[in-house]
C-alpha positions in Angstrom: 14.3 14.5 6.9 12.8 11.2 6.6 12.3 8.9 9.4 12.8 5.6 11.0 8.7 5.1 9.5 9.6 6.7 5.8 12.9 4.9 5.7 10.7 1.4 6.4 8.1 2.4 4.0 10.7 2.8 1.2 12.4 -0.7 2.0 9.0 -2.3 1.8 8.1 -0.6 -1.6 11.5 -1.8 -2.9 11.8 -5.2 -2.2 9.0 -6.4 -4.5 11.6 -5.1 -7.2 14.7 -6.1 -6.2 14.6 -8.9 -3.7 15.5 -12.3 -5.8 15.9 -10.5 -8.9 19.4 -9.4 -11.1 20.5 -5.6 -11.0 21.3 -6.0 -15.3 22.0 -2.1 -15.3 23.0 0.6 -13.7 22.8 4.6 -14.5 25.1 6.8 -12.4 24.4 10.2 -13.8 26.4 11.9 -10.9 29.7 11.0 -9.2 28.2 12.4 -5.5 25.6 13.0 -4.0 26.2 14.2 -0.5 29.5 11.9 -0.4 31.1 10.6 -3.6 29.9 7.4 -5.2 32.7 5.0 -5.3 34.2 5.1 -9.0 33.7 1.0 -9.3 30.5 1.5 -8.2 28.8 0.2 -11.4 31.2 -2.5 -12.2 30.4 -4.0 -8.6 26.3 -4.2 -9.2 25.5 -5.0 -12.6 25.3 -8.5 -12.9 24.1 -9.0 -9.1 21.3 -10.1 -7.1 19.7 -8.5 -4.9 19.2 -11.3 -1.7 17.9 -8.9 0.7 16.7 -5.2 1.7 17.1 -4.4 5.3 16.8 -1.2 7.2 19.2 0.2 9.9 18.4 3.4 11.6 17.6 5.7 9.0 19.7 3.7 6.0 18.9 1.4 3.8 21.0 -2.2 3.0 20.7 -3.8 -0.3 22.6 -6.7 0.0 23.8 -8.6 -3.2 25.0 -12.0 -3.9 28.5 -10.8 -4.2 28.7 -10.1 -0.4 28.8 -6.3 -1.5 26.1 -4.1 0.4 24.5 -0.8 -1.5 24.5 1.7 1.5 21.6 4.6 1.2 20.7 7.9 2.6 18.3 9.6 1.9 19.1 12.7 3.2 16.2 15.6 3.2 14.8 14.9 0.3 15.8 11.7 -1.5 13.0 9.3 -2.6 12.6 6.0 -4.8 10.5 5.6 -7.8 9.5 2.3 -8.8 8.2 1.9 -12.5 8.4 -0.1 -15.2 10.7 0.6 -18.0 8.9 2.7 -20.6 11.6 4.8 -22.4 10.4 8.0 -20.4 13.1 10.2 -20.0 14.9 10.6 -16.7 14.1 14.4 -14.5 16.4 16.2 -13.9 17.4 14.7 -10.1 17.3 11.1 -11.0 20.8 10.6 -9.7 21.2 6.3 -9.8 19.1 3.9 -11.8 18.6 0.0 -11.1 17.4 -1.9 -13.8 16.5 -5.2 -13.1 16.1 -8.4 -15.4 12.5 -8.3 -15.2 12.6 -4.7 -16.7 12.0 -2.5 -13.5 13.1 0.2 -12.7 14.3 1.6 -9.3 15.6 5.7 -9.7 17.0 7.9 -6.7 15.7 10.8 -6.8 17.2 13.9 -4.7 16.5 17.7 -5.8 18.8 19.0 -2.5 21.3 16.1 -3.0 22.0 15.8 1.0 21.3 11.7 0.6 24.4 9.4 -0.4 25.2 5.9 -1.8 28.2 3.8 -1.2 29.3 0.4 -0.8 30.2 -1.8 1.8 31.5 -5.4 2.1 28.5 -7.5 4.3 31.6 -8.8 6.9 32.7 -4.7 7.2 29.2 -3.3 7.8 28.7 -3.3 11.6 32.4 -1.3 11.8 31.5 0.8 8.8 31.7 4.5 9.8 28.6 5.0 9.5 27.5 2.1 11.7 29.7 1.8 14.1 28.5 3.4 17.0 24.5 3.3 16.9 22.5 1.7 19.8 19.7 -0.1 19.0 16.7 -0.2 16.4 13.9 0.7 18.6 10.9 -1.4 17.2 13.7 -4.3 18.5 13.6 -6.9 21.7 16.8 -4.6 23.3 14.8 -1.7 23.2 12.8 -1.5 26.7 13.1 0.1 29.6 15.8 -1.2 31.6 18.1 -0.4 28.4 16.4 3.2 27.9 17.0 4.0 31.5 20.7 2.3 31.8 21.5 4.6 28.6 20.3 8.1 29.6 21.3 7.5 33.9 24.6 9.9 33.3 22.7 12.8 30.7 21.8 16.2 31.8 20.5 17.3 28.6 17.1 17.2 27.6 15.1 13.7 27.2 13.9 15.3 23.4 18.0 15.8 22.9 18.4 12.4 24.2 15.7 10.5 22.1 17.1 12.3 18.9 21.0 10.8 19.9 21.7 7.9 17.5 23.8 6.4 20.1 20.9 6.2 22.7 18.6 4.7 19.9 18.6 5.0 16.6 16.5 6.0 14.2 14.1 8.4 15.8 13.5 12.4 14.5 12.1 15.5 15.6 8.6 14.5 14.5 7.9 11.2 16.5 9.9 12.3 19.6 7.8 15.1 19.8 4.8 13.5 19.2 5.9 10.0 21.5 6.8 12.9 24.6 3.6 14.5 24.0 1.4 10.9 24.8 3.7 9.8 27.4 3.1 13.7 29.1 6.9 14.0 29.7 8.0 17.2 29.3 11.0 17.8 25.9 12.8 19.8 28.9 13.1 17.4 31.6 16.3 16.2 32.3 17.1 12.8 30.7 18.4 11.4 34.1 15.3 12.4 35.9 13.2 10.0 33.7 11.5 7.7 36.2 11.2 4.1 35.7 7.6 4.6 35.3 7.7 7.5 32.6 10.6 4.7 30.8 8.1 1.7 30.5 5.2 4.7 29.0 7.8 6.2 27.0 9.5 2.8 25.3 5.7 1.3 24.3 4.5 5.0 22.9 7.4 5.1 21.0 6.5 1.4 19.6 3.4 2.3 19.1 3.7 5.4 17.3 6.4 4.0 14.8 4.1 0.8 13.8 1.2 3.4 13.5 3.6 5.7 11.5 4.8 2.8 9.2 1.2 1.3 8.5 0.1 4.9 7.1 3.0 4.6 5.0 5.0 7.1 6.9 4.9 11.0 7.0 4.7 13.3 4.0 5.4 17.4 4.9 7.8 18.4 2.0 9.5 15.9 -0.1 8.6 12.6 1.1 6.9 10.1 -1.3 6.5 5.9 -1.3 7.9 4.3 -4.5 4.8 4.6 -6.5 4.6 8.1 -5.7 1.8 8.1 -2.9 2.1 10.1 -0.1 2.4 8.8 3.4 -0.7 9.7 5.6 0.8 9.4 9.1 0.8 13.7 9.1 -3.2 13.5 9.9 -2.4 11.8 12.8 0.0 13.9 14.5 -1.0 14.9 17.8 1.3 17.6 18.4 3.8 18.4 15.5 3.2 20.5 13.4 -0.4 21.7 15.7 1.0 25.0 17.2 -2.0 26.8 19.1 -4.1 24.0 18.4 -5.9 21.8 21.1 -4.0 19.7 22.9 -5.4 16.3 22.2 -4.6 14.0 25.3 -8.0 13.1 27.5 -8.7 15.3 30.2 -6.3 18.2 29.2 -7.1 22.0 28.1 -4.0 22.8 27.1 -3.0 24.5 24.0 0.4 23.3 21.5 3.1 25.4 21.6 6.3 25.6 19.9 9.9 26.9 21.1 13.3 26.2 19.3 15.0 23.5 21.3 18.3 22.4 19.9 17.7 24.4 16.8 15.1 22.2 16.0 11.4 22.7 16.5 9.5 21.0 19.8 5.9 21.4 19.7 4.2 20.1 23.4 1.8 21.0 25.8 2.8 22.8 28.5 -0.4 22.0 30.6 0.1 18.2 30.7 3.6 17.8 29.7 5.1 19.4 33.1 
């Protein structure tokens, strides 16, 4: 599923498009996607502009002059394309199309159709459903320390499980918690409220770190994910322990080999030599 880094990479690559310009058209070729689109749904764009794109967790805001707010997911395998109009047919899982004024075209593309659109009114959005309860983004000011370790000081479960709980921070997915544990050397198993203060400072800036690192390569591609003009993300030869089962660990001064259990039903690839 992609990221909090994907999710970025796809807001950038649309804004060029849509930011100051008018949606003049717009092709639903499905009523739902994961969720149903709303049936006024068209009526409610065309004719808009776009003011802003903003990110929030793993969603994307497109907000419109009308005060009306485009919410998207995209799911496991949603992706935008960005082209110019040129009369090619649509494939087969182009589900929504933006046309804008200056003939561009954004299409949502989804073969497994777990993604969704929907719309929101900009004064509704922080009580949406879907909003509601999330923490904080954590490339923000709130995220630090003192706010990691005030949020985790009553959790027995693990600090992986923790890290992957959109109402600790949002956001953040199996791959970069597994990778941000594996630099910090904190074990996926470790209780969340044994997390000292010191392992919170390590852990917050890795996390930083990784997501800016993540973003500038233009995220992570393992299955489905593609930026808007169809590149792949690069981030995946960086990964220091996803995805590297019985491969050398790569943190200095450790011998350890990457291993992978099933924690949560989700992988966890880590060290078990430095991450103790």
């Amino acid at each position: 599923m992609p990221e909090l880094p994907e999710v970025e990479t796809t807001r950038k690559g649309l804004a060029p498009l849509l930011e100051g310009n008018i949606i003049t058209k717009v092709i639903k070729r499905r009523d739902k996607i994961r969720i149903a689109i709303p049936s006024d749904f068209v009526e409610r764009i065309e004719g808009k502009s776009v003011k802003q794109i903003k990110r929030r967790a793993k969603y994307l805001l497109i907000f419109l002059d009308s005060d009306d707010v485009i919410i998207c997911h995209l799911g496991m395998s949603g992706k935008f394309i960005v082209k110019i109009k040129d009369g090619a047919p649509f494939a087969k899982h182009d589900h929504v199309i933006f046309e804008t004024d200056q003939g561009g075209l954004a299409i949502y593309n989804d073969p497994r159709r777990f993604g969704l659109m929907t719309l929101c009114k900009a004064e509704e959005l922080d009580q949406h459903r879907f909003f509601k309860e999330m923490a904080v983004e954590p490339l923000g000011n709130e995220f630090n320390a003192r706010y990691l370790l005030d949020n985790i000081k009553k959790r027995t479960s693990a600090i992986k499980t923790s890290l992957l709980d959109q109402r600790v921070v949002v956001g953040l997915g199996n791959i970069y918690v597994c990778e941000a544990l594996n630099m910090a050397k904190i074990s996926p198993f470790k209780k969340a409220n044994d997390i000292t203060d010191d392992e919170a400072e390590k852990l917050v800036l890795i996390i930083r770190d990784v997501l800016n690192r993540a973003i500038e390569a233009g995220g992570s591609s393992l299955k489905d994910f593609a930026k808007t003009d169809g590149d792949l993300g690069y981030f995946q030869h960086q990964f220091v322990s996803y995805g590297r089962e019985g491969k050398n660990c790569k943190n200095l001064e450790c011998n350890g080999v990457i291993e992978r259990i099933n924690q949560g039903g989700r992988s966890t690839f880590y060290c078990p030599s430095c991450q103790k």
